[in-house]
C-alpha positions as CSV (number, residue, x, y, z in Angstrom):
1,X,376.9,80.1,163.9
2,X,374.9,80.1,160.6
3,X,375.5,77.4,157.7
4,X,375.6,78.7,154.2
5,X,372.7,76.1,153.8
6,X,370.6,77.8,156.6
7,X,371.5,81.4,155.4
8,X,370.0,80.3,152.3
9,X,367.0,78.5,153.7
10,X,366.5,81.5,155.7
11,X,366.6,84.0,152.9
12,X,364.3,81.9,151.2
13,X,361.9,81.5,153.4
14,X,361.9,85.1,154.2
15,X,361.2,85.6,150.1
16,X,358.6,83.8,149.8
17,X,356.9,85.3,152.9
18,X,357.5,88.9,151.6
19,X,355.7,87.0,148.2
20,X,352.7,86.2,150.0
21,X,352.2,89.0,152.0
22,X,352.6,91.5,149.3
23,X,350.0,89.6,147.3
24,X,347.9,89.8,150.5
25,X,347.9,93.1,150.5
26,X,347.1,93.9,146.9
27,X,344.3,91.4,147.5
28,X,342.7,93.6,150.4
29,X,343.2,97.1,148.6
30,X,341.7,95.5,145.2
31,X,338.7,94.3,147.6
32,X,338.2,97.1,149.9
33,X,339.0,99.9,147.6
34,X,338.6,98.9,144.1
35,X,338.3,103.0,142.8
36,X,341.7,103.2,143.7
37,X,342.9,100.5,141.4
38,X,341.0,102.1,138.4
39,X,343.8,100.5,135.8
40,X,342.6,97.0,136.3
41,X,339.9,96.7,134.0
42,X,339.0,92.9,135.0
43,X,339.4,92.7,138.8
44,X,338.3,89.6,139.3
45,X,341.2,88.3,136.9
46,X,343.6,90.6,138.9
47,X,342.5,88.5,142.2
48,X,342.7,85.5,140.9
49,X,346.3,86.6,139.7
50,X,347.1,87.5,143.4
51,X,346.0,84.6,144.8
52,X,347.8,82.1,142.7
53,X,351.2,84.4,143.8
54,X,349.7,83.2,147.5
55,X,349.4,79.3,146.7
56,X,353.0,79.4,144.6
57,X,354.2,81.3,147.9
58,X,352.7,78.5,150.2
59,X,353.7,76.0,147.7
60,X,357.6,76.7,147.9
61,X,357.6,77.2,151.4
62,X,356.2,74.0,152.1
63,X,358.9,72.5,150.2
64,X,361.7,75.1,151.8
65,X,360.7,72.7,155.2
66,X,362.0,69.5,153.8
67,X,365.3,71.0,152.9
68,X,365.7,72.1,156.7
């Protein structure tokens, strides 16, 4: 049976994934098909943007594991 504490951890963790990987894949279209993305004026900015979303991701998860 789940805890209400490992519910929670769970949902979290399952957040912050969905976090990461959707800023993953905004990476990858922003880098392999830049035309389509045509309202991002500075797409270097945009990246960077996207890949701090990725280290707060990481960040939070890495913490999630010492609440486990």
């Amino acid at each position: 049976m789940t805890t209400f504490k490992q519910a929670i951890i769970d949902a979290l963790e399952k957040k912050y994934e969905a976090q990461r990987s959707e800023a993953e894949a905004n990476i990858k279209v922003y880098m392999e098909k830049p035309v389509g993305v045509g309202d991002h004026i500075n797409i270097v900015e945009t990246i960077d943007k996207e890949m701090q979303k990725i280290s707060k991701a990481n960040e939070m998860l890495e913490e999630l594991a010492n609440w486990r």
